[in-house]
C-alpha atoms as one frame of an Amber mdcrd trajectory, in Angstrom:
protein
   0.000   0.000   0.000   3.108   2.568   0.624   4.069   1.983  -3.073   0.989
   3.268  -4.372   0.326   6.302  -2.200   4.209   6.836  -2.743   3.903   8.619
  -6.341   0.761  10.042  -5.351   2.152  11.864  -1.945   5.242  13.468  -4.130
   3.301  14.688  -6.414   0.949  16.417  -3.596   4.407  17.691  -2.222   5.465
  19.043  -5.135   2.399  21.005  -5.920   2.347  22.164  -2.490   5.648  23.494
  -2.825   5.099  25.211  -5.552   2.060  27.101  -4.494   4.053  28.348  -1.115
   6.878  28.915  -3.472   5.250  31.676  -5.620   2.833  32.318  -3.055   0.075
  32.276  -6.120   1.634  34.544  -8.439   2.536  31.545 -10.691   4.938  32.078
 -13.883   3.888  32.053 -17.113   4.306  28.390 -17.641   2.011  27.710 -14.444
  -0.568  30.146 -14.399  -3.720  28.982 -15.107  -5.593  31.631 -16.804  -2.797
  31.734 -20.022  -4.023  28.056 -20.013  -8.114  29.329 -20.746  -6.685  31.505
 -23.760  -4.773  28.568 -25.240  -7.953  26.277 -25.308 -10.066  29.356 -26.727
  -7.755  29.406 -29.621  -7.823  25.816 -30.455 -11.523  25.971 -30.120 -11.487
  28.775 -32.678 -12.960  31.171 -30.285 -13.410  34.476 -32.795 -13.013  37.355
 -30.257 -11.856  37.230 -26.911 -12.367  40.376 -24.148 -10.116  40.336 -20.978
 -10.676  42.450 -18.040  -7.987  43.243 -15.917  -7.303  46.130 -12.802  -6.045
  48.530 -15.565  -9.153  47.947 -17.946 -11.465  48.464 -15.282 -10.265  51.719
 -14.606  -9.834  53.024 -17.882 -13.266  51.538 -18.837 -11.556  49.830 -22.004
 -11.101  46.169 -22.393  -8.275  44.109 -24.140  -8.722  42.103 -27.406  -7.827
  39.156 -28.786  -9.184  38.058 -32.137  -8.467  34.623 -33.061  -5.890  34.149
 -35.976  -4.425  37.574 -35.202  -2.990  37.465 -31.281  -3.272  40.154 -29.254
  -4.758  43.404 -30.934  -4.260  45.669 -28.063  -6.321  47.602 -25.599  -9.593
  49.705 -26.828 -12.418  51.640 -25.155 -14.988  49.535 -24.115 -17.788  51.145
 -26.269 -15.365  50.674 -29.283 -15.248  46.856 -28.762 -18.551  46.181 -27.955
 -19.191  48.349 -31.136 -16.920  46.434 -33.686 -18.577  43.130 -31.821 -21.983
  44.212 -33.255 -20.844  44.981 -36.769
């Protein structure tokens, strides 16, 4: 029974040590929200709206169109505008 809950238990330890580690400010290659951007551009999500602490604000929202990256940061009425057209 130890050499089953042995993998299991390092792995818990490892996880564990990485959360105290960066104290939840992961990197880049850890965070979880880069991870919900990924999976909305291999689902072909068209336009994508992110709302951060600066956004909110500046009342202006950052864009993301899919096949095209990052297209920067834009008023919010201007967004929700080219969304309609």
């Amino acid at each position: 029974m130890i050499a089953i809950q042995s993998p299991f238990d390092t792995h818990a330890r490892y996880i564990g040590f990485l959360i105290e580690h960066y104290a939840g400010n992961f990197p880049l290659w850890l965070d979880p929200i880069k991870a919900k951007i990924a999976d909305a551009e291999q689902t072909k999500v068209h336009t994508m709206l992110f709302i951060g602490q600066r956004e909110l604000e500046s009342d202006s929202v950052a864009v993301r169109l899919h096949g095209k990256g990052n297209v920067g940061v834009k008023p919010s009425s201007e967004a929700l505008a080219g969304i309609k057209e």
